[in-house]
C-alpha positions in Angstrom: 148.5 120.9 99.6 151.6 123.2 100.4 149.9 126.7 101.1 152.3 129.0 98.8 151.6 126.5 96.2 147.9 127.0 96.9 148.5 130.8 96.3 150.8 130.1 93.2 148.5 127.9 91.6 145.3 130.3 92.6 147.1 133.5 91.1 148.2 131.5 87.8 145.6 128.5 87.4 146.8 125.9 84.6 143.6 124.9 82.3 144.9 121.0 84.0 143.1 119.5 87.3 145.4 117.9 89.8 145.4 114.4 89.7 144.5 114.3 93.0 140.4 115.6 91.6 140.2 112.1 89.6 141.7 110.4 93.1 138.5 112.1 94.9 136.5 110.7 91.7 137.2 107.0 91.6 136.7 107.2 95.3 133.5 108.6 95.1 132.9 106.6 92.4 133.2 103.7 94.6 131.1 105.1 97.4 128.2 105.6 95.6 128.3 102.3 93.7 128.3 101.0 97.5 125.4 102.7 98.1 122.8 102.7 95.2 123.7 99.1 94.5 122.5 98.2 98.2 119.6 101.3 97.7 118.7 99.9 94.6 118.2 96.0 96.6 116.7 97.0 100.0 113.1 97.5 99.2 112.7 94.2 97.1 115.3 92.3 99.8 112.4 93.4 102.4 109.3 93.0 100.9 110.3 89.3 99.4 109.0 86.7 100.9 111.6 84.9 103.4 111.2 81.2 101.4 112.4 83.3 98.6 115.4 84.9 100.0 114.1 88.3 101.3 112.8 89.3 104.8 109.1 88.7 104.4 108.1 92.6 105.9 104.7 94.2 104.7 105.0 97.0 102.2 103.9 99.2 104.1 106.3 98.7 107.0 108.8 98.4 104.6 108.3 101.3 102.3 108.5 103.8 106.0 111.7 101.7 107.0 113.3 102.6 103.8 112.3 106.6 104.0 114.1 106.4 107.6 117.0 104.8 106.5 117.3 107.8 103.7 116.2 110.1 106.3 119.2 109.3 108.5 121.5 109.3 106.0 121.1 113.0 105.5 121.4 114.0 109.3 124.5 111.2 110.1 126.7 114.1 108.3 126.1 117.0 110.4 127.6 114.6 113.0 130.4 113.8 111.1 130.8 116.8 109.7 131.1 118.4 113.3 133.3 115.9 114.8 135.7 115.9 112.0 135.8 119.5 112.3 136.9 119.2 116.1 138.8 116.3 116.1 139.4 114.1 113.1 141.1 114.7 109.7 139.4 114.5 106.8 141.2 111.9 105.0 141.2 109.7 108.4 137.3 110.1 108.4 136.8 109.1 104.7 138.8 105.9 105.9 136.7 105.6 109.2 133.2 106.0 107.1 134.3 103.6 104.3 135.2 100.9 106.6 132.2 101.0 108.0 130.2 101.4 105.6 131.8 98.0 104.2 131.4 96.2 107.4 127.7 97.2 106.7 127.2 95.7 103.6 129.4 92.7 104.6 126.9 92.5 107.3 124.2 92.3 105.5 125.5 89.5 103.5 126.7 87.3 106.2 124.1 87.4 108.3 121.0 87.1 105.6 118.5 87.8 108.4 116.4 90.4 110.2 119.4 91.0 112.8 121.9 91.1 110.0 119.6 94.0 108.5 119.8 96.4 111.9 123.1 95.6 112.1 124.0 96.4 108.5 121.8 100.1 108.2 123.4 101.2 111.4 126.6 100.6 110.5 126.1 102.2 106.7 124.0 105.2 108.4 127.3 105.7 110.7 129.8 105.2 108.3 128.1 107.7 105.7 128.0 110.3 108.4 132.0 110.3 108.4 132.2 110.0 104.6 129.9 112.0 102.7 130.2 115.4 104.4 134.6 115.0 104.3 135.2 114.0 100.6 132.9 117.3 99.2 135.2 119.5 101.3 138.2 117.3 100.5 137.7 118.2 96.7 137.7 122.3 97.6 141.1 122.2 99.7 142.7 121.0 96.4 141.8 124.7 95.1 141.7 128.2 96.6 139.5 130.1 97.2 138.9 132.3 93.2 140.6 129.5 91.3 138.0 129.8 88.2 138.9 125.8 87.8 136.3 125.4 91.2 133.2 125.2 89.4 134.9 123.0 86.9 136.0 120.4 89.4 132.9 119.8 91.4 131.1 119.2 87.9 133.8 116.6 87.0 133.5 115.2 90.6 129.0 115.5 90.3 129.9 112.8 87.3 131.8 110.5 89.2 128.3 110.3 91.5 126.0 109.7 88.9 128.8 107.0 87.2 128.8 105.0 90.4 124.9 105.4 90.6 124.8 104.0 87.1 126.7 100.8 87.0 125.5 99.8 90.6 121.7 98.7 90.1 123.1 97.1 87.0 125.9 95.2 88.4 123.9 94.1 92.4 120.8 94.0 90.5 122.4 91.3 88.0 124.1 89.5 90.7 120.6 89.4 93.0 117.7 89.1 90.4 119.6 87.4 87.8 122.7 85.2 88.2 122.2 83.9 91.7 118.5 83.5 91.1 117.3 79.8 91.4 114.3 77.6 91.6 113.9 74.4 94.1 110.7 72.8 94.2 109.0 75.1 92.0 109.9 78.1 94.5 112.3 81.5 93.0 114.9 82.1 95.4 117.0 85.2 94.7 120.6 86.4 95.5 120.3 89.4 97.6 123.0 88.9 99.7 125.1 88.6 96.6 124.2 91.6 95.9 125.3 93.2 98.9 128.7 91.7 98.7 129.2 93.2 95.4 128.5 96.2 97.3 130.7 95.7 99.9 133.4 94.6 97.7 132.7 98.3 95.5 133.8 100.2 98.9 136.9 98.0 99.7 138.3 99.0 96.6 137.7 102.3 96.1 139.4 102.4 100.1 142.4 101.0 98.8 143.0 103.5 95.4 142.4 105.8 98.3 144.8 105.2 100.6 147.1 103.9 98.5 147.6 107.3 96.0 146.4 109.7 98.8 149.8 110.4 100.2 151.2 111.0 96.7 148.4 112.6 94.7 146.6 114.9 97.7 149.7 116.0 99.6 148.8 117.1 103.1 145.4 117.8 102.3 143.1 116.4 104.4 145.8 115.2 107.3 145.1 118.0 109.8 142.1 118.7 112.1 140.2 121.5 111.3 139.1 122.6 114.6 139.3 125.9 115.4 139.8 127.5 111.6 141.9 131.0 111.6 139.3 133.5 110.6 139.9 136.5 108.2 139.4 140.0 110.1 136.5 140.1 108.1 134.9 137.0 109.0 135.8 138.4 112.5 133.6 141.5 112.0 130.6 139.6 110.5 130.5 136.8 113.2 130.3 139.8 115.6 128.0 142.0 113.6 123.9 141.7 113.3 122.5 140.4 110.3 121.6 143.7 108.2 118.5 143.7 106.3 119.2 142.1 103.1 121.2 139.7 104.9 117.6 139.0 106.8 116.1 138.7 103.5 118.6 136.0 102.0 117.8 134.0 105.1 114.6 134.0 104.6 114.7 133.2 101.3 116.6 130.1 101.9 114.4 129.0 104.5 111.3 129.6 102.1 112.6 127.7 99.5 113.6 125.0 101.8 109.9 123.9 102.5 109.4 123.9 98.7 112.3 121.7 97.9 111.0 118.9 100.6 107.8 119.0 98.5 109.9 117.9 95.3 112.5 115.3 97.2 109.6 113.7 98.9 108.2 112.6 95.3 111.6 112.2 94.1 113.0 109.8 96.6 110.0 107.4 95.5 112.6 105.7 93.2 114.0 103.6 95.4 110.6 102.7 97.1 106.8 102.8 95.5 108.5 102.9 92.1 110.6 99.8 92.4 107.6 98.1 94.1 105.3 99.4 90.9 107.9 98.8 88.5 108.8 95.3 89.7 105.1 93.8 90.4 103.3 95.7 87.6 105.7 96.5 84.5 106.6 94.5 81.7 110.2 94.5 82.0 110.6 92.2 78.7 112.7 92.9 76.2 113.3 90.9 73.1 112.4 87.9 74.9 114.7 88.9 78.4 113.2 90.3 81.4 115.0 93.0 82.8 115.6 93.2 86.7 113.4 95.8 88.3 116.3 96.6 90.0 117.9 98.1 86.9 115.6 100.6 86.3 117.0 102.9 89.5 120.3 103.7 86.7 117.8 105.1 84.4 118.2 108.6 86.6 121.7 108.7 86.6 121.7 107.7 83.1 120.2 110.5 81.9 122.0 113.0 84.0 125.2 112.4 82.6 123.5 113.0 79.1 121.6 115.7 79.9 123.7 117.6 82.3 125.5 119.3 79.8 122.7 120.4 77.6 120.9 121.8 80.8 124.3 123.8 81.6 124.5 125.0 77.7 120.9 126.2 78.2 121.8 128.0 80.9 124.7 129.2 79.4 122.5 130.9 76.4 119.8 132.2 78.2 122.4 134.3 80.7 123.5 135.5 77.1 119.9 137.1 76.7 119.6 140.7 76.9 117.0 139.4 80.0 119.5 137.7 81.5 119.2 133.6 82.8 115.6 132.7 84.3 115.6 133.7 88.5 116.9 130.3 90.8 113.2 130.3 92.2 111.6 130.1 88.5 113.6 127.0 87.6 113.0 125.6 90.8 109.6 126.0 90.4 109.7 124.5 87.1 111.5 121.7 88.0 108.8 121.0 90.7 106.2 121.2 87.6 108.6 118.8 85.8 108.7 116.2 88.6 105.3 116.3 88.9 104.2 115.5 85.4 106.3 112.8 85.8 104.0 111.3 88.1 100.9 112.1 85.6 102.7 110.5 83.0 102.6 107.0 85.3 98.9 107.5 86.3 98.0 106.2 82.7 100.0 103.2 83.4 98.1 102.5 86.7 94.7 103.5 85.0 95.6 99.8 82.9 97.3 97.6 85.6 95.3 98.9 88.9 97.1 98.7 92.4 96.6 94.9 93.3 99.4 92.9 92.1 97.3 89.7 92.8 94.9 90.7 90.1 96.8 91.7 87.2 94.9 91.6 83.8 97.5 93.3 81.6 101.1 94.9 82.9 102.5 98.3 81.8 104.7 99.1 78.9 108.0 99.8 80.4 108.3 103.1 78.4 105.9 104.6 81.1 108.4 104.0 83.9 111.4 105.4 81.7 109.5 108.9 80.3 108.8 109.2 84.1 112.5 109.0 85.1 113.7 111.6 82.1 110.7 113.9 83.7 112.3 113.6 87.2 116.0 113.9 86.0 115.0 117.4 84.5 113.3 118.2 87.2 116.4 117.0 89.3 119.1 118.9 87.4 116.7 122.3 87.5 116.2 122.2 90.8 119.1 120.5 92.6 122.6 121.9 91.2 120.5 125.5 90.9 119.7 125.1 94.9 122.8 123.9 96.3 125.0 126.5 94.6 122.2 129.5 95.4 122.7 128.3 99.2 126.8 128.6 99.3 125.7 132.1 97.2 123.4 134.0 99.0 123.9 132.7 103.1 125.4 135.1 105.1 128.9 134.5 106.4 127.8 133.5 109.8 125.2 131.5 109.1 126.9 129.8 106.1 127.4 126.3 107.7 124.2 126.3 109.1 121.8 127.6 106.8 123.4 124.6 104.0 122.9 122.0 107.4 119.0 123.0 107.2 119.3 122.8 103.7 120.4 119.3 103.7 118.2 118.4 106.6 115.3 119.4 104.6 116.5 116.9 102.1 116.3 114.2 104.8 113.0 115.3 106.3 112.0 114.8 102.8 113.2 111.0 102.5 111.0 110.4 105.7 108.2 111.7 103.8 108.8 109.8 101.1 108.6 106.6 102.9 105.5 107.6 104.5 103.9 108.3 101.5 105.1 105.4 99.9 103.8 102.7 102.5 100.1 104.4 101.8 100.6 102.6 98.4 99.5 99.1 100.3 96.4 100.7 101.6 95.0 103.6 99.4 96.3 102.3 95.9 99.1 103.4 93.6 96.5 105.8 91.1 95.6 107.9 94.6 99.4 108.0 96.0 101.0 109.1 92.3 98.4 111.2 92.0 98.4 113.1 95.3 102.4 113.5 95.2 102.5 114.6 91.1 99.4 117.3 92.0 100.8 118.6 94.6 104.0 118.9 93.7 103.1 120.3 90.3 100.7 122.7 92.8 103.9 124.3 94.3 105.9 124.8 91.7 103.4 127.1 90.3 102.8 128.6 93.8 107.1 129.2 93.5 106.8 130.5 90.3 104.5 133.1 91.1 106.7 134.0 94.4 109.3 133.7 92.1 109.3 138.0 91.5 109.6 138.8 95.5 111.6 135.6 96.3 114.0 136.9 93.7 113.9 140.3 95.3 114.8 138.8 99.2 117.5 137.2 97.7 119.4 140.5 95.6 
């Protein structure tokens, strides 16, 4: 975007977004389709047996393959991130990372074997380091810096997420569990790779709407590299000044809630993994005489964000209207922990009926267990992750901005790992000792955080 038109537009914001936000949208709309349809696949395409069209792993192996392969997706971005900054433009790198991130999913259906699947990870793990960490910033250039419109436009742009997150599951999980699904001599063959290709497909797509309108709807923002950024003189004077005191605090305070967040995502990120497993092998998925694919049940989380989003941000909204003021960032984090973790208690009464050994099922779970678990996580989810994210680009100081939101995200990723380790005990210990271990002591720390929640609150003034 022309600068002085950046300045115009900043001193006298219309109410109107530029079309280029809903550009950014459908893109990222695409993206994440890409994504959580393959996410929503991977764990059942490994665990199935090879006769039956999956890869024939253990669970256990499996479930720790998947937490790396979320792992890495979170730390593939400081990399691109960094070399887009030196040396590649923005809107070149969303191009680069959607290309490959295609070629990995095409991969994955061409060649339906264990090769195809290193092949296809490492190319999506690459191709979402160039993506994810260039669209974000991509959406913030179309703005300056006090346009009250900001906050606005990344909520719009949070919706086209969670709309690609819905519709993907439903869509590759049709195509894989459903429609492709056969039987030859008595033995279920399913359509994974089908699957993938719808994925596949998703990010060609939303690659050409975006490089197609690009040059017309997002101007020249996004065609330069970054490198070396002008800094303002004050920008200048922090870089060369020692963190004061309270600056010291902030840090800290970021770094301490950090290590409480990986508590939450490690139990969080069990969607794509021991839940689907649980949810697939032990749930009745019937309704009115149809089964529903397993699969399906990952768009129950995005489902419910886009409806409850807005009544979380109204509550919000009325309690900063209190003569108290809004609850502190550390209290609703805590109480999203809580939230998460009664999620979990919520599902040990299913396991308490079906027991952990799918080859000795005497009854299967209502599937209303597995759904009031989700709407416990989602609230969890939307008190703990907007709230975090936006007291991180708050509270860092100037010259440890960049880095102190990098260990933020990395403690997301250190938390997928987790996640998969924890999940692949599921084979070994049971489901009733792993649910029950994550919702505890996750519930645990939140209450630890809440009663931090005073001096935390104080570090971070």
């Amino acid at each position: 975007m022309d600068a002085a038109l950046k300045v115009q537009q900043e001193q006298h914001p219309t109410k109107k977004h530029p079309p280029g936000l809903y550009l950014l949208f459908f893109t990222e709309m695409w993206e994440r389709f890409s994504y959580y349809g393959m996410r929503a696949l991977l764990v059942l395409y490994l665990t199935t047996q090879m006769v039956s069209g999956g890869l024939g792993f253990k669970d256990s192996f499996a479930l720790q393959l998947y937490g790396i392969f979320t792992m890495l997706v979170y730390f593939t971005p400081l990399l691109g991130g960094y070399l887009t900054d030196k040396f590649i433009p923005r809107r070149l790198a969303i191009t680069i990372g959607g290309i490959t991130m295609a070629a990995g999913n095409f991969t994955l259906f061409a060649l339906d074997n264990r090769t195809g699947l290193w092949v296809g990870l490492t190319l999506l793990i690459l191709g979402n380091g160039f993506f994810k960490p260039n669209i974000s910033t991509l959406v913030g250039e179309l703005y300056g810096e006090n346009d009250k419109r900001r906050d606005s436009a990344f909520t719009i742009f949070y919706m086209g997420i969670n709309t690609g997150a819905l519709f993907a599951p439903l869509v590759c999980g049709y195509l894989a569990q459903t429609y492709f699904k056969t039987t030859i001599n008595g033995v279920v063959q399913y359509g994974f790779k089908y699957g993938f290709l719808a994925a596949c497909i998703g990010m060609i797509v939303g690659q050409i709407i975006f490089n197609l309108l690009a040059p017309r709807y997002l101007g020249e923002a996004g065609t330069k590299v970054t490198a070396k950024q002008v800094k303002t003189v004050a920008n200048k004077a922090a870089a060369n000044t020692p963190l004061t005191k309270q600056e010291k605090q902030r840090t800290w305070a970021i770094l301490i809630l950090t290590c409480f967040v990986v508590f939450f995502w490690a139990g969080f990120e069990q969607a794509g993994s021991s839940l689907t497993l649980y949810t697939d092998r032990f749930v009745d998925t019937t309704i009115f005489g149809w089964t529903v694919p397993s699969s399906w049940f990952q768009s129950v989380n995005p489902a419910f964000i886009i409806l409850l989003a807005p009544l979380v941000s109204m509550l919000w909204t009325k309690l900063a209207a209190r003569k108290q003021g809004d609850l502190k960032v550390p209290t609703k984090m805590g109480l999203g922990m809580i939230l998460l973790g009664l999620g979990f208690l919520v599902l040990l009464f299913a396991v308490m009926q079906t027991g952990s050994d799918e080859h000795h099922i005497t009854t299967k779970a209502n599937l209303m267990f597995i759904v009031v678990t989700y709407l416990l996580h989602t609230l969890g989810e939307l008190f703990l992750s907007p709230v975090g994210l936006s007291m991180v680009s708050a509270i860092a100081p100037v010259k440890l901005a960049s880095l102190l939101m990098g260990v933020w995200l990395a403690g997301s990723g250190l938390a997928n790992y987790l996640a998969g380790a924890l999940a692949s005990y599921t084979s070994s210990l049971g489901y009733f000792e792993v649910f029950s271990l994550i919702g505890c002591a996750t519930a645990f720390m939140g209450v630890i955080l809440l009663l931090l929640s005073k001096k935390i609150s104080r570090m971070m003034a």
